[in-house]
C-alpha positions in Angstrom: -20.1 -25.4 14.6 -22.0 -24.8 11.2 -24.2 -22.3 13.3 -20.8 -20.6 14.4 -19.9 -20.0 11.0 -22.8 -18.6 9.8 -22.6 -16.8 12.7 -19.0 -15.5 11.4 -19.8 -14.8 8.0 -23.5 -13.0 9.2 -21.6 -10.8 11.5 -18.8 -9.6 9.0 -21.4 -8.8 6.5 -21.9 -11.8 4.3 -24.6 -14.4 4.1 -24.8 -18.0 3.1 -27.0 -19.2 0.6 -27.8 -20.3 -3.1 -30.8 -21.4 -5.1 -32.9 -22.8 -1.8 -32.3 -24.1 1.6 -30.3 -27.2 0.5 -27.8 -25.4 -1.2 -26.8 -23.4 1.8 -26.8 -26.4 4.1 -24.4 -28.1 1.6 -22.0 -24.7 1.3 -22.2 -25.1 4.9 -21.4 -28.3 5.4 -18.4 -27.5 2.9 -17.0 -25.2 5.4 -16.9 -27.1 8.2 -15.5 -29.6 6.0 -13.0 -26.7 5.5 -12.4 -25.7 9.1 -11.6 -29.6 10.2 -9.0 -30.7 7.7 -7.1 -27.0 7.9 -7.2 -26.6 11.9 -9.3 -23.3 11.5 -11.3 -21.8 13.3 -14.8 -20.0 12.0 -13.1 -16.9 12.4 -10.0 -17.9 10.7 -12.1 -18.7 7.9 -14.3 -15.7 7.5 -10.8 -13.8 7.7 -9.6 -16.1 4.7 -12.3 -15.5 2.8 -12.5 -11.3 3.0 -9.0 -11.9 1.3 -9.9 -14.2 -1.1 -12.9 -11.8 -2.1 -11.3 -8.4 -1.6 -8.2 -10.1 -4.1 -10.9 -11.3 -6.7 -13.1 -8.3 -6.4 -16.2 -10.3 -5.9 -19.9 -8.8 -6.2 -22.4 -9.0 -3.8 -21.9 -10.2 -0.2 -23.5 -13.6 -0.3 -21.3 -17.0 -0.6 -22.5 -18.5 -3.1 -22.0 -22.7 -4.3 -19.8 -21.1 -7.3 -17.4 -19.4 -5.0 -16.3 -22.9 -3.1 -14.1 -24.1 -5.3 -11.9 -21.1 -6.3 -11.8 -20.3 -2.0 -10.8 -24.2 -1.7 -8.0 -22.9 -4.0 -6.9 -20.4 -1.9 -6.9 -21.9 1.9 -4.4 -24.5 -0.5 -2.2 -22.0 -1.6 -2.0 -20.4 1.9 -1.3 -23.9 3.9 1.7 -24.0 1.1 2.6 -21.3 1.3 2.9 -21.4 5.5 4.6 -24.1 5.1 7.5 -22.8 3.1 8.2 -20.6 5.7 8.3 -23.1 8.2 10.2 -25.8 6.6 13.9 -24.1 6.3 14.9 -26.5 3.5 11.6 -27.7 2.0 10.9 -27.2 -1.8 8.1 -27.3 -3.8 9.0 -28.5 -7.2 7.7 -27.6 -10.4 8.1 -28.5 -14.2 11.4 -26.2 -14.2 12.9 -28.0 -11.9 11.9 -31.2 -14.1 13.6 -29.3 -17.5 16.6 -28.6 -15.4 17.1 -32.5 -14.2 17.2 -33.5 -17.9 19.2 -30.6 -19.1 23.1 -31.9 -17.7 24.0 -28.7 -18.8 23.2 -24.5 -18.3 24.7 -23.5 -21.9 21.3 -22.4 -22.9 21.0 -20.1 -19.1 21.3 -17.1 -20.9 18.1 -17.2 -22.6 16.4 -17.4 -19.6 18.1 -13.8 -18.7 18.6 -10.5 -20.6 18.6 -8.7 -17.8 22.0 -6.4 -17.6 24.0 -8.0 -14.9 25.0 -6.4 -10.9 28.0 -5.4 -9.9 30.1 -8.2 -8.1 29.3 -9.1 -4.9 30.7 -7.1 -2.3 33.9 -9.1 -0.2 33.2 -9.6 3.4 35.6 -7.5 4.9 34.4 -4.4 3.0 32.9 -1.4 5.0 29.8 -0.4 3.9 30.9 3.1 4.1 32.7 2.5 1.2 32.3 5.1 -2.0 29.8 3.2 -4.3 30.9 2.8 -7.4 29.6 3.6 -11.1 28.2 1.3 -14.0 30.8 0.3 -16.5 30.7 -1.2 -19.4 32.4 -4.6 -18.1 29.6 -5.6 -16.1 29.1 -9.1 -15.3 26.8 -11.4 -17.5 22.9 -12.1 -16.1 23.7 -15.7 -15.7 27.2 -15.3 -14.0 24.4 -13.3 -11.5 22.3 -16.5 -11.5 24.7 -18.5 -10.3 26.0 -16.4 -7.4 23.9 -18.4 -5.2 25.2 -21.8 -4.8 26.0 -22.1 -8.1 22.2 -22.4 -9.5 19.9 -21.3 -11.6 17.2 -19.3 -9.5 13.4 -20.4 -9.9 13.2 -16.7 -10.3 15.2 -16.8 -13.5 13.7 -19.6 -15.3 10.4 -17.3 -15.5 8.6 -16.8 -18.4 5.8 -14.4 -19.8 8.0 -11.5 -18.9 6.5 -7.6 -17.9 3.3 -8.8 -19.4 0.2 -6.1 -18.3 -2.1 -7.5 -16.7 -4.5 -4.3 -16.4 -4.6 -0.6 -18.2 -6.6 2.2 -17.1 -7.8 4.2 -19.7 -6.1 1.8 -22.3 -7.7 4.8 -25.0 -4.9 6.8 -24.4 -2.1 4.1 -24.6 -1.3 5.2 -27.4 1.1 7.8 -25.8 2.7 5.0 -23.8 6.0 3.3 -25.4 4.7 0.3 -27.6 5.9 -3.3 -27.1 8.3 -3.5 -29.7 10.3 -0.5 -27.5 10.1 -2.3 -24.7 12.4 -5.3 -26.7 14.6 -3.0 -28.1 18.5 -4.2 -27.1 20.1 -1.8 -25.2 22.8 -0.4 -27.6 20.4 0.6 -29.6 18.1 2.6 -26.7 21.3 4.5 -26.5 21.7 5.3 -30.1 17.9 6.0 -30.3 16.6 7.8 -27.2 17.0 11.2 -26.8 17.1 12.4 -23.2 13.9 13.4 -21.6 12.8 16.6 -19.4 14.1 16.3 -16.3 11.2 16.6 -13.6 10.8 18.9 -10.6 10.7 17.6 -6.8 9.1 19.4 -3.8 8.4 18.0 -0.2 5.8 18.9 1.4 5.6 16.9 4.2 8.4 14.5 4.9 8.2 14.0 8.8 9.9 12.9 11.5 13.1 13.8 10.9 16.0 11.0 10.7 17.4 10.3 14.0 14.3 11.2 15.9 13.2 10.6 19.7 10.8 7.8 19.2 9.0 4.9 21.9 9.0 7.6 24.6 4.7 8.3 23.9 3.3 8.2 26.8 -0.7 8.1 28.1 -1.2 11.5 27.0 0.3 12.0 23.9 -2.4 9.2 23.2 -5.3 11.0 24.9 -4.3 14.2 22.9 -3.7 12.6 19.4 -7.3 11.1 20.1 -9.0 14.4 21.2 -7.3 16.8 18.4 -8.9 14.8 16.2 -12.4 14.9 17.1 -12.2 18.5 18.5 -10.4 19.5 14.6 -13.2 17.4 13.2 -15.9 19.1 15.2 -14.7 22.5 14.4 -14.9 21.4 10.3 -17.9 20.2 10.3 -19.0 23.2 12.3 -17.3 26.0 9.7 -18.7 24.5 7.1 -22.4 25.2 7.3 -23.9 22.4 6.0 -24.6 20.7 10.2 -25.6 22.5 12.9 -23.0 23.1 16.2 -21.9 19.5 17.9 -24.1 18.8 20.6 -23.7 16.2 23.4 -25.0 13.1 22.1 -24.8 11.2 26.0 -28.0 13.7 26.8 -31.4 12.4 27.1 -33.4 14.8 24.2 -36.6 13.7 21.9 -35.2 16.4 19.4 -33.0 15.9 16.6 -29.2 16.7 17.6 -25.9 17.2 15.5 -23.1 15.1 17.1 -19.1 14.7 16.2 -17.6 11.7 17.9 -14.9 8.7 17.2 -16.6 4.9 16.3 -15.3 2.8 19.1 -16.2 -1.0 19.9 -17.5 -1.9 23.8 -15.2 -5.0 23.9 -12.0 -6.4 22.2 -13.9 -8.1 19.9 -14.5 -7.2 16.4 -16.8 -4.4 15.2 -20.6 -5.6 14.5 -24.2 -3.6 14.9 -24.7 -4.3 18.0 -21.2 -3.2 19.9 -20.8 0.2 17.8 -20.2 3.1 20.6 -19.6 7.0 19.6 -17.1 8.7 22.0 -17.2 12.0 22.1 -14.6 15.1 22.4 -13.8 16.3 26.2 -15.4 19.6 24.5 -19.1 18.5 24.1 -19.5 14.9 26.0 -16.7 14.9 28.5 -15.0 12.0 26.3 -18.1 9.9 27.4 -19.4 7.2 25.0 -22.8 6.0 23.9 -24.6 3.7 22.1 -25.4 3.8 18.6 -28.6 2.3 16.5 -27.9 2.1 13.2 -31.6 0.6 12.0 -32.7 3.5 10.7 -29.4 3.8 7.8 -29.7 2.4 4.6 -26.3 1.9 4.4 -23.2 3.2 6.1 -19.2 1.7 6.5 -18.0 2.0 10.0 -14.2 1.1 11.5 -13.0 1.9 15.2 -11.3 5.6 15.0 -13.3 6.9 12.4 -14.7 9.9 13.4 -18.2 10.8 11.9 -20.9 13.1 12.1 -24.5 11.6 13.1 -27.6 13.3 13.0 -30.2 12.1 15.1 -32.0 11.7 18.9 -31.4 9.9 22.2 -34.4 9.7 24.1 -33.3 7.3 26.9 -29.9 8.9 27.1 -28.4 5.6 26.6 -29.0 4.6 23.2 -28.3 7.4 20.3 -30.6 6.4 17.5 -29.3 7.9 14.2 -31.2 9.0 11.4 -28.3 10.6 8.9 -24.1 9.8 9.3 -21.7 11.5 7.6 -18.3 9.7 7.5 -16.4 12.4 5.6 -14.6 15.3 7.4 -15.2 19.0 5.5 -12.5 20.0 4.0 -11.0 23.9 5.9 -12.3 26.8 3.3 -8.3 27.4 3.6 -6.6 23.9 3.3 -4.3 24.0 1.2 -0.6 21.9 0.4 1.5 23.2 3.8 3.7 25.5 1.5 5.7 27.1 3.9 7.2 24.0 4.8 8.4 23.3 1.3 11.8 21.6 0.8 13.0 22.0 -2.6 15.3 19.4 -3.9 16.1 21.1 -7.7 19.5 22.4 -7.9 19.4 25.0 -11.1 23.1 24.2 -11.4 22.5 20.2 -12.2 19.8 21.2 -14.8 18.7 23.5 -16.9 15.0 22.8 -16.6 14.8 22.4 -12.8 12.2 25.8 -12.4 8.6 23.9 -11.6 6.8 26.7 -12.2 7.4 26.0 -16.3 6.5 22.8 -16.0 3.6 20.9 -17.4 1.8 18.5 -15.0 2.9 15.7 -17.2 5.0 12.8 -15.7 6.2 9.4 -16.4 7.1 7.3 -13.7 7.3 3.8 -12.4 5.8 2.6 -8.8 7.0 -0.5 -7.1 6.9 -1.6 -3.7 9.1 -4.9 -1.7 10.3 -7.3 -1.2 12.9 -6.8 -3.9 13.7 -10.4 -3.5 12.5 -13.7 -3.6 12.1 -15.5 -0.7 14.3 -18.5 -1.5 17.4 -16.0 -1.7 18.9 -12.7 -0.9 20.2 -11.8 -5.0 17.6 -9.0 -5.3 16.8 -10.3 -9.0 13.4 -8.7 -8.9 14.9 -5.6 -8.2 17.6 -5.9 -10.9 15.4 -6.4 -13.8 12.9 -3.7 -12.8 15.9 -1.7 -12.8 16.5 -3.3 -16.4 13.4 -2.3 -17.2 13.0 1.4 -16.1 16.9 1.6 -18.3 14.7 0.9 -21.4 11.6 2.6 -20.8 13.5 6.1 -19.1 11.0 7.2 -16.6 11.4 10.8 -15.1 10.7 9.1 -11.7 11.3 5.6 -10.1 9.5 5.2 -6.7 10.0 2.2 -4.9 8.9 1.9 -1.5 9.5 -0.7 1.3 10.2 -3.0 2.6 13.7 -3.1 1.1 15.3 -5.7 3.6 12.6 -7.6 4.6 12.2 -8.5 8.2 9.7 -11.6 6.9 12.3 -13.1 4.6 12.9 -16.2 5.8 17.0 -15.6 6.1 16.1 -12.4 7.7 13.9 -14.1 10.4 16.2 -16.8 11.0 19.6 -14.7 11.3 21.6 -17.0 8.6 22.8 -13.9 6.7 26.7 -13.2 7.7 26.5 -9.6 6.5 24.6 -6.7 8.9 21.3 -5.6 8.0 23.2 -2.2 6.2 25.9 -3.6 5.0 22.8 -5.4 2.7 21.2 -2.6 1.8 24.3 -0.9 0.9 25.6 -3.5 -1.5 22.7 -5.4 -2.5 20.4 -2.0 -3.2 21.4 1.1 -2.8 24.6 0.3 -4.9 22.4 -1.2 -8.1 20.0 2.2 -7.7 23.0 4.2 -7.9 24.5 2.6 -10.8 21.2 3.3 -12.5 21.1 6.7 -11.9 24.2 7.2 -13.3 23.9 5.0 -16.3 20.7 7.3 -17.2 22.2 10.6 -16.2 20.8 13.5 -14.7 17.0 12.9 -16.5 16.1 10.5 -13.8 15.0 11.0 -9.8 14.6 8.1 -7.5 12.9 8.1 -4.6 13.1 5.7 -1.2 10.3 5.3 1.2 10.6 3.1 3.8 8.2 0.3 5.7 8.6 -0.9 9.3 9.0 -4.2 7.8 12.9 -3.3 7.1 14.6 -4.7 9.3 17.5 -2.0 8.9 15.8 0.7 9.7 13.7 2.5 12.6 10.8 0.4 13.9 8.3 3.3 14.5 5.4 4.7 12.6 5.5 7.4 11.4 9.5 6.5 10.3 11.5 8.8 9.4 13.6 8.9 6.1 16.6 6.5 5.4 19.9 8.4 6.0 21.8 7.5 3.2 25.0 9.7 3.2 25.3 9.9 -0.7 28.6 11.1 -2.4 27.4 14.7 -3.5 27.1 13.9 -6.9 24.3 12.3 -7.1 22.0 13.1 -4.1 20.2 15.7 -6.3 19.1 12.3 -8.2 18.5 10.3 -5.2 15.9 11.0 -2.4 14.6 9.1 0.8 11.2 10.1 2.0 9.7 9.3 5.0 6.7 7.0 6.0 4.1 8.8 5.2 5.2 11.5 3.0 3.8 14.0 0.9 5.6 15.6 -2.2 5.0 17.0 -5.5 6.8 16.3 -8.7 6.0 18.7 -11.8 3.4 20.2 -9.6 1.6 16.5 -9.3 1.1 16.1 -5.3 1.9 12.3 -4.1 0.7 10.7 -1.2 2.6 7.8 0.3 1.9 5.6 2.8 3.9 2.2 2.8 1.8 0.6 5.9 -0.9 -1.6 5.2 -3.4 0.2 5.9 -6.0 -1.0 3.7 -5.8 -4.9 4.4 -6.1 -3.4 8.3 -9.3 -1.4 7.8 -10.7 -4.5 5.4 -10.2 -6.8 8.4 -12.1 -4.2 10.9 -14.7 -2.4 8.4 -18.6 -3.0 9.1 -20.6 -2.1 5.8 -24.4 -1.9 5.3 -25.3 -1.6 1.8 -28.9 0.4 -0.1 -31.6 -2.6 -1.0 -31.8 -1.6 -4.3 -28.2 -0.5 -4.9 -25.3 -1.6 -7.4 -22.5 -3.7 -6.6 -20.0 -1.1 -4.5 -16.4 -1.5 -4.6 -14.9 -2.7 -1.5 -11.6 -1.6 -2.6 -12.1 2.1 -3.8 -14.6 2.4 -0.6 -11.8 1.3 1.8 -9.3 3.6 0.0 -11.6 7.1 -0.2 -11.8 6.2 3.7 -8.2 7.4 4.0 -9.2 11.0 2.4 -12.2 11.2 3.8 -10.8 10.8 7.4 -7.6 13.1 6.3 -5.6 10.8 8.0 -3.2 8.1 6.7 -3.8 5.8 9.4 -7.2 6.6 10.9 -7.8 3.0 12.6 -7.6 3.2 16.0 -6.7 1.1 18.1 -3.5 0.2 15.6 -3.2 -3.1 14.1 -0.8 -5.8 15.4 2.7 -5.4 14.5 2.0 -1.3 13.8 4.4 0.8 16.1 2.4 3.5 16.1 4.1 6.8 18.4 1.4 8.7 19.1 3.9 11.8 19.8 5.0 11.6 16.2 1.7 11.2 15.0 -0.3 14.3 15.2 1.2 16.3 11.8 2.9 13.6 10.4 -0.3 11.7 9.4 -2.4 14.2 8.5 -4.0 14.7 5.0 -4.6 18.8 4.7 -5.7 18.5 0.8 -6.7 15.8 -1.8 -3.6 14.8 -3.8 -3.4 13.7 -7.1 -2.4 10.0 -6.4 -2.6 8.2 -3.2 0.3 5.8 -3.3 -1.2 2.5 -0.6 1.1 -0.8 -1.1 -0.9 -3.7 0.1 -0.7 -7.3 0.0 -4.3 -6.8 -1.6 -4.7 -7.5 -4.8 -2.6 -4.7 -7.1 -4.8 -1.7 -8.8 -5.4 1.5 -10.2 -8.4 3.3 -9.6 -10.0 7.2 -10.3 -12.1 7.5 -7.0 -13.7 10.3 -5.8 -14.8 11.9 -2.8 -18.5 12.8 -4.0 -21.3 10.4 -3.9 -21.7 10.4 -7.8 -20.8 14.2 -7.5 -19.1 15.8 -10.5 -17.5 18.9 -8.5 -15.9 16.6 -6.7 -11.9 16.6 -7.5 -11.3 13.2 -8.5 -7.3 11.3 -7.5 -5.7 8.3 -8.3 -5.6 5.8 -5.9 -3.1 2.6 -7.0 -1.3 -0.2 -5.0 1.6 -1.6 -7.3 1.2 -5.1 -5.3 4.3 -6.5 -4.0 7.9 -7.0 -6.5 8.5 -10.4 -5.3 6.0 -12.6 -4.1 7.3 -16.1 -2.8 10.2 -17.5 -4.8 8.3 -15.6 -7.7 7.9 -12.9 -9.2 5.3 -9.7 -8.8 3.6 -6.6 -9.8 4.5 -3.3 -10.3 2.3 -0.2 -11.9 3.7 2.1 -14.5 1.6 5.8 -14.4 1.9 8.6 -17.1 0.0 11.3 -15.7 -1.2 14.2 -18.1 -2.8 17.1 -16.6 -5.7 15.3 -15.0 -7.3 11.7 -14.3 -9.1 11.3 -17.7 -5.7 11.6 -20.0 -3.7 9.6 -17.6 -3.0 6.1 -18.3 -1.5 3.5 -16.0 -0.5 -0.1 -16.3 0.2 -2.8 -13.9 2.8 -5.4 -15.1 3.8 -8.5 -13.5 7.5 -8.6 -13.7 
C-alpha cells in the first residue's frame, strides 16, 4: 500500500522525500499510518492533501517531514467536521460553552453583540408576496435576535476578534481606506458625521440566460457543438494572429514540424497523468480524431481535460504527437472588445443626479462576499446581518454578495426540518434585511445578487439565470440580480463573476510540470489566469460532479470576450487577492484582479469576506480580506 501512495502523490505531481532515504520511508510509513485509522484510500489522501497545500500556499511539490504534522491537523478537522453533518444533534463543545454553564445568567449578552438587530421574524401564515417593509428606528435589540433560536445564545455570537484583516494588498495605499477607529464609530454618530458618497454607475454586459429559461432539454449535439465551436474559434485565433502557422492535422504521420489546435482529453475515466494525455482535434482539420501526446520534450507545461492548446511539434508514427512548444493561451480577436451592443443600463437619471458613467472616475468602493450567510447550526442569517452592520458603517458604493444564499448543504436544508418553503426563506430571512439596508443608506448604495446552484431555491442549471425578485419599484434601481456567470461594469470597472467552483475543480484535475531551475510558481494565480487564458468561465470538460452544466445555454453565456478588471471566483479555497497577469513576466500585458472572498459562514463560525477600493488601475488599488 506505501508503493500505492507514492504512486498517488508521484502521479499528481508531488514526491516523497526529506534529508535521505530513511526520512521518506518514515513519511511514508506515516501515511499509511494515516490511510488505516481514517478509512482512506491513497487517492483520498493525495486529494486531501492538494487542499491542505493549495489552502496553505505551500512551495515546492515535495512532502516533506515538516508538513506531517500540520496535514495530521487537517484530515482531524475534516473527520470533525463530517461528522457534524452526520450527527443531527451532536455538538462539539468549546470554552464558550464552558463560560456559559457558569454564567446562570445572559445580562451581560449584549456585549457579545453590537450588531443592529433584524426585523421580527416573519409569522407563519404570511405570504411571501408580501410588500417588504423599511428599517425603522424601533428595531429589535442584537440579543433579542440571539435568542430567536430556542431561546440561546448562538456559538456565532459569542465570537470574538471581530472584522480583523487578515491580509492587505498593497497595504501602502491604505491610507485611503477608512481607519479603525471609523470602523468603531457608534452609529448615531456615522449619521451625524458622514456625508453621502457618489453614487456609482451600473452596466451589464452580459447577464445570460434569461429568468424563466428552457433548461435540461441539451441534447447529444448541443454537446458536440459547444465542444467544436470551441476548438474551431480557437483555431481561427490562433490562426489571425500571426504569431503560429495555419492548424494542421496533428493524426498524420509527418517528420516535419506542424502547428496543431486541439482540446486535452484523458484515454480513460481516470485522472489526468503523462502518460494518458490525448489531443482531439476540430471536425475541421482531424475529423474530431484524437492522438497521443509526449510531453518529454517541455520543460514545463499545466494541462486539464477541455483545455484547448496550441502544440508545435511532429508525429512520425502517426500515433504518438511528440511536442516540442505548447501554448495554453487562446489570442485574444484584434476586435474583442466588452459586447456593447448588448448593454443593459440600470442608472435611472431621475433617482440621481450623478448616474451619467461617462463622468465618472474608475474609482470604486465596494465589499465582496460570498455564502452561506448562515451558520450551519441555525437558519438566523447572523453572518449576514452583521456584514450588513458593517457595510452601514463603512458606506460602500457597492455590496456584492454572491451565492449560495439558501444553502442546499445546510444541514436543515438537507434534511427538510425547516417548516417554511425554500422562498418564503429567502424572502424573509435575506432579501428583507438587504432591503432594509438599502433604504437605511439611501440612494448612494447598489447591491447586487448572483446566484450559485447550491441554492436550493433557485434554478439548478449552469449557466443560471438571475433571481426574479419582483421588487416594489422603489428600490429596484438600488437592487440588482445577476446571473451565473455575469459580466458588468460599475464606474467603467468591468466585473467578472462566476459563483461555481471552478478553481477547486480544475485544482483536483490539473497536471503541472515545472522549469528545473525555476522559482516557486503559484498554484493559485496559475489555476486562476487559466480561466482568461481559455476565455471561458468553465473550461473543464467533462464538468465536475454535482455541475449541471446545459450545454445549449453554454455557448455565449460562458465566454470571456476581453480581460476584465477583476475576476470575481468564490471558492472553498483558501480566500485571496491577487494582481495576475496574462504575460509570462511581460509588462504589456494588462494586468486584473483576481480575488475569492472565501465563504461568510463556515461551520457554526464565522468567515471571510474581501473589501476592494479600486483606483484607476491595479497598483493604487487596495483590498482587504477580513474575517467577520
Amino acid at each position: 500500500m506505501e508503493a500505492e501512495i507514492r504512486a498517488e502523490f508521484e502521479s499528481s505531481g508531488f514526491s516523497i522525500g526529506g534529508a535521505g532515504p530513511e526520512d521518506a520511508a518514515q513519511i511514508l510509513s506515516t501515511l499509511l499510518t494515516y490511510c488505516i485509522n481514517y478509512k482512506m484510500s491513497p487517492g483520498d489522501l493525495v486529494s486531501n492533501w492538494e487542499v491542505y497545500y493549495l489552502n496553505r500556499q505551500l512551495d515546492g511539490l515535495k512532502l516533506e517531514r515538516s508538513y506531517v504534522d500540520g496535514f495530521l491537523s487537517h484530515l482531524q478537522n475534516e473527520v470533525k467536521e463530517r461528522l457534524i453533518e452526520e450527527e443531527t444533534n451532536l455538538h462539539v463543545y468549546s470554552s464558550n460553552d464552558v463560560d456559559m454553564l457558569f454564567n446562570n445568567s445572559h445580562a451581560d449578552e449584549a456585549a457579545f453583540l453590537d450588531t443592529p438587530g433584524s426585523k421580527q421574524e416573519k409569522p407563519p401564515g404570511e405570504s411571501s408576496n408580501t410588500e417588504l417593509t423599511p428599517l425603522t428606528s424601533d428595531r429589535p435589540s442584537s440579543s433579542r435576535m440571539a435568542k430567536t433560536n430556542g431561546d440561546r445564545i448562538t456559538p456565532f455570537a459569542t465570537r470574538v476578534n471581530k472584522f480583523t484583516q487578515q491580509y492587505v494588498l498593497n497595504s501602502d495605499n491604505a491610507a485611503s481606506m477608512p481607519s479603525k477607529h471609523e470602523a468603531e464609530t457608534t452609529e448615531d454618530e456615522l449619521i451625524r458625521r458622514i456625508q453621502p458618497s457618489q453614487r456609482c454607475s451600473l452596466q451589464v454586459q452580459r447577464s445570460q440566460p434569461e429568468p424563466g429559461c428552457r433548461f435540461m432539454y441539451d441534447r447529444m449535439e448541443d454537446r458536440f457543438n459547444y465542444l467544436e465551436d470551441r476548438i474551431r474559434k480557437s483555431a481561427t485565433l490562433f490562426s489571425a494572429s500571426g504569431l503560429c502557422g495555419e492548424p494542421a492535422d496533428a493524426t498524420l504521420a509527418s517528420e516535419e514540424k506542424m502547428f496543431a489546435v486541439g482540446m486535452v482529453t484523458c484515454d480513460g475515466e481516470g485522472r489526468l497523468n503523462e502518460k494518458s494525455i490525448l489531443l482531439q482535434g476540430s471536425v475541421e482539420h482531424s475529423r474530431g480524431e484524437r492522438v497521443r501526446l509526449d510531453l518529454k520534450d517541455l520543460d514545463h507545461f499545466s494541462l486539464f481535460p477541455g483545455q484547448v492548446v496550441g502544440i508545435e511539434g511532429r508525429n512520425p508514427s502517426g500515433h504518438c504527437f511528440i511536442a516540442s512548444k505548447l501554448i495554453d493561451s487562446i489570442p485574444v480577436s484584434v476586435d474583442a472588445q466588452l459586447p456593447s451592443a448588448k448593454k443593459q443600463a440600470v442608472d435611472d437619471g431621475s433617482h440621481h443626479q450623478n448616474s451619467d458613467a461617462g463622468t465618472l472616475s474608475r474609482a470604486l468602493s465596494s465589499v465582496i462576499a460570498a455564502g452561506p450567510y448562515t451558520t450551519t447550526d441555525n437558519l438566523l442569517f447572523e453572518p449576514l446581518q452583521e456584514l450588513l452592520s458593517y457595510a452601514c458603517r463603512k458606506q460602500p458604493q457597492l455590496l456584492i454578495l454572491m451565492g449560495p444564499f439558501i444553502d442546499s448543504d445546510h444541514p436543515d436544508i438537507k434534511k427538510g426540518t425547516v417548516d417554511q418553503s425554500f422562498h418564503d426563506i429567502f424572502y424573509s430571512e435575506v432579501l428583507r434585511k438587504i432591503q432594509d439596508f438599502t433604504q437605511y443608506l439611501g440612494n448612494t448604495v447598489r447591491v447586487i445578487l448572483i446566484p450559485s446552484v447550491r441554492d436550493a431555491h433557485h434554478d439548478f442549471v449552469f449557466p443560471q439565470p438571475a433571481f426574479d425578485l419582483n421588487l416594489p419599484e422603489d428600490i429596484t434601481h438600488q437592487i440588482s440580480s445577476l446571473a451565473n456567470p455575469s459580466l458588468f461594469s460599475s464606474n467603467q470597472i468591468h466585473f467578472g463573476c462566476c459563483t461555481v467552483d471552478i478553481l477547486k475543480q480544475i485544482s483536483g484535475e490539473e497536471i503541472s510540470r515545472k522549469p528545473p531551475a525555476g522559482k516557486p510558481g503559484d498554484r493559485i494565480g496559475r489555476l486562476a489566469t487559466h480561466i482568461l487564458k481559455q476565455q471561458s468561465y468553465y473550461p473543464l470538460y467533462p464538468p465536475a460532479g454535482g455541475v449541471p452544466l446545459d450545454f445549449s445555454l453554454a455557448n455565449e453565456a460562458l465566454e470571456i470576450s476581453s480581460t476584465p478588471d477583476v475576476l470575481l471566483l468564490p471558492s472553498d479555497l483558501a480566500p485571496f487577492v491577487k494582481v495576475l497577469s496574462l504575460g509570462e513576466g511581460s509588462d504589456d500585458q494588462k494586468q486584473f484582479i483576481c480575488l475569492n472572498p472565501g465563504r461568510l459562514a463556515k461551520g457554526i463560525g464565522g468567515g471571510t469576506f474581501v473589501e476592494l477600493y479600486y483606483n484607476e488601475d491595479t497598483s493604487r488599488t487596495n483590498a482587504s480580506i477580513i474575517r467577520i
